[in-house]
Structure formats: structure tokens, C-alpha cells
MISEKOL-677184 format. One record per residue (C-alpha): x, y, z. Coordinates in nm, 2 decimals, padded with zeros to 4 digits. Layout:
# MISEKOL-677184
@c1 = X	c2 = Y	c3 = Z
...
This chain:
# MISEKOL-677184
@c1 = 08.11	c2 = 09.28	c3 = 09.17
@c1 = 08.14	c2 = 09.37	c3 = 09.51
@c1 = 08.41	c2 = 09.20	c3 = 09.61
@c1 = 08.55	c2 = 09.32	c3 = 09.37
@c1 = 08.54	c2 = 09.66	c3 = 09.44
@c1 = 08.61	c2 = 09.65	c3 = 09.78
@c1 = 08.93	c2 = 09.48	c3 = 09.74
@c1 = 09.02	c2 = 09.75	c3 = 09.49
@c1 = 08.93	c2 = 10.01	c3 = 09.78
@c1 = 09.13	c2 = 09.79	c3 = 10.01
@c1 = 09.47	c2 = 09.85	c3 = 09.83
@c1 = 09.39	c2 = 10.25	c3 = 09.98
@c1 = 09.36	c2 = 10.21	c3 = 10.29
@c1 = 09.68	c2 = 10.28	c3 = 10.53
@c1 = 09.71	c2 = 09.93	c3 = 10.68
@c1 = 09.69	c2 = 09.77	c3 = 10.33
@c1 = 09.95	c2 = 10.03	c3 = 10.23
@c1 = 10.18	c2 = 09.91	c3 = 10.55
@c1 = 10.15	c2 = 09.55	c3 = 10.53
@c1 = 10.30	c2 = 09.57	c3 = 10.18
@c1 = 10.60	c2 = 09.80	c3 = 10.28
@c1 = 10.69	c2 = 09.67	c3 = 10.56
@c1 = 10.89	c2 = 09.35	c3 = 10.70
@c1 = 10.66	c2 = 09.05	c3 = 10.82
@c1 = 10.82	c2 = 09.08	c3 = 11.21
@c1 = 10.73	c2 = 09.49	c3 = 11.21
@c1 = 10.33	c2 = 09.41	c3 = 11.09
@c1 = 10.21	c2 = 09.37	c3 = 11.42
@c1 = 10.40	c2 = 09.67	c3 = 11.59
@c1 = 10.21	c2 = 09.91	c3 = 11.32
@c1 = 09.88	c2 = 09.75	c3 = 11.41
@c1 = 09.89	c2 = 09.85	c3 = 11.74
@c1 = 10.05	c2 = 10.17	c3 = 11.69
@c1 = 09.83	c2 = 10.26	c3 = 11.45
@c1 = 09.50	c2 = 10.20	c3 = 11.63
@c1 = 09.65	c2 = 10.42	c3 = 11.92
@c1 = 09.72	c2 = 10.71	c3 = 11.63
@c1 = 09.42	c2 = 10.69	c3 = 11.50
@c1 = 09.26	c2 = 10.72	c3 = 11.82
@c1 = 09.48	c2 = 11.02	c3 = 11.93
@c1 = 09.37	c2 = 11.18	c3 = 11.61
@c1 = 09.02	c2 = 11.11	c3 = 11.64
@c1 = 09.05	c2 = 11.30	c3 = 11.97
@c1 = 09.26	c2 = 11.62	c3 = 11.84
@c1 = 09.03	c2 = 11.63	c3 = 11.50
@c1 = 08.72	c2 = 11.65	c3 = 11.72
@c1 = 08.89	c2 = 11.94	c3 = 11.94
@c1 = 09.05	c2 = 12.13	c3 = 11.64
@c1 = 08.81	c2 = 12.18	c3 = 11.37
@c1 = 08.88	c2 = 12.24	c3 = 10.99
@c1 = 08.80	c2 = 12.11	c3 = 10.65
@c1 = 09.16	c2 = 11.98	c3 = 10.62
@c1 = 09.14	c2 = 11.72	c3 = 10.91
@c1 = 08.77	c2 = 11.65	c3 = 10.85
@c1 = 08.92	c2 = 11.53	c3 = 10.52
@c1 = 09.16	c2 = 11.32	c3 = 10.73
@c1 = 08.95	c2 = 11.21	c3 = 10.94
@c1 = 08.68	c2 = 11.04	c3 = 10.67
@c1 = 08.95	c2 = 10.90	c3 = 10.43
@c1 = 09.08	c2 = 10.70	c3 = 10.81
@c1 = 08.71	c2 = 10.63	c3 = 10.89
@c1 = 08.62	c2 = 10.49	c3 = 10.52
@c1 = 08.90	c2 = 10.30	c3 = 10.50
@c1 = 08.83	c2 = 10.12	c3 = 10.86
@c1 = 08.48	c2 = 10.06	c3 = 10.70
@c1 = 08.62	c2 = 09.91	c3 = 10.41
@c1 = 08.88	c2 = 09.72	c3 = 10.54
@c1 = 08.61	c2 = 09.57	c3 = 10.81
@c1 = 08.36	c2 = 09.51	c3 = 10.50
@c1 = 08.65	c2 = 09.27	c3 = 10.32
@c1 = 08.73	c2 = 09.09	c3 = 10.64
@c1 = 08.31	c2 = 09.01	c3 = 10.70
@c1 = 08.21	c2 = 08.94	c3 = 10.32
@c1 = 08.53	c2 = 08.76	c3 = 10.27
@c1 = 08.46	c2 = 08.52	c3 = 10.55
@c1 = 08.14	c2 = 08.48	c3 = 10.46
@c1 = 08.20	c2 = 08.36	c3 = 10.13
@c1 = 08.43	c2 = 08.06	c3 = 10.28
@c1 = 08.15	c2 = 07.99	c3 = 10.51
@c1 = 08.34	c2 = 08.10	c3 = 10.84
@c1 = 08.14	c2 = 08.31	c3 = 11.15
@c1 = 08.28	c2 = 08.61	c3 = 11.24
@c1 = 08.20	c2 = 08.66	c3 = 11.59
């Protein structure tokens, strides 16, 4: 049941979102580019406070949980270690 709901939840997140849009060879320039965003709005969200991007900053933070959740149950289900 778990599972299950997290890989409902997964289908919101912004990578999840990505990877289905765009072309195979462009996946891996978003990854990066998206960690370095997400980092540079981490840093203006902390210095510029207001409900808005506190919104934007949980639904980014909650989605990097989930998406982290899927990667650790799902492995642990095929019996893998994630190190």
C-alpha cells in the first residue's frame, strides 16, 4: 500500500514530470541543472521570506523526499543495497 502511494506521489514531483517530457539524450542535462536550481533557490527562499516561496520551497523538498523514498523501498524490495 505503500508503494503504492509513493509511486502515485512520484508522478508529482518535477524530475518525474521531466523525464517524461523530455528526449532520452536531454535527461541527464536537466539532472544536473536542476540540482544547481534547486540549490540556488534554496539559497534565495531562505534570504527572501514569504508564504509564496515557502510553498515552493516544501512542494521541491517533499518531492526530493519522495522521490528518495521510491529509489530506497524500491531497491529494497529486489533485495539490492543502497549504499
Amino acid at each position: 500500500m505503500i508503494g503504492t502511494l509513493l509511486h502515485r506521489l512520484l508522478w508529482a514531483t518535477p524530475t518525474q514530470l521531466a523525464f517524461t517530457r523530455l528526449p532520452e539524450d536531454q535527461r541527464d542535462c536537466f539532472t544536473e541543472w536542476y540540482v544547481v536550481g534547486v540549490l540556488a533557490l534554496s539559497i534565495v527562499i531562505y534570504f527572501v521570506r514569504s508564504v509564496s516561496l515557502a510553498l515552493v520551497s516544501t512542494y521541491v523538498s517533499v518531492s526530493t523526499l519522495i522521490v528518495m523514498l521510491h529509489i530506497v523501498l524500491a531497491a529494497g524490495f529486489r533485495g539490492e543495497m543502497v549504499p
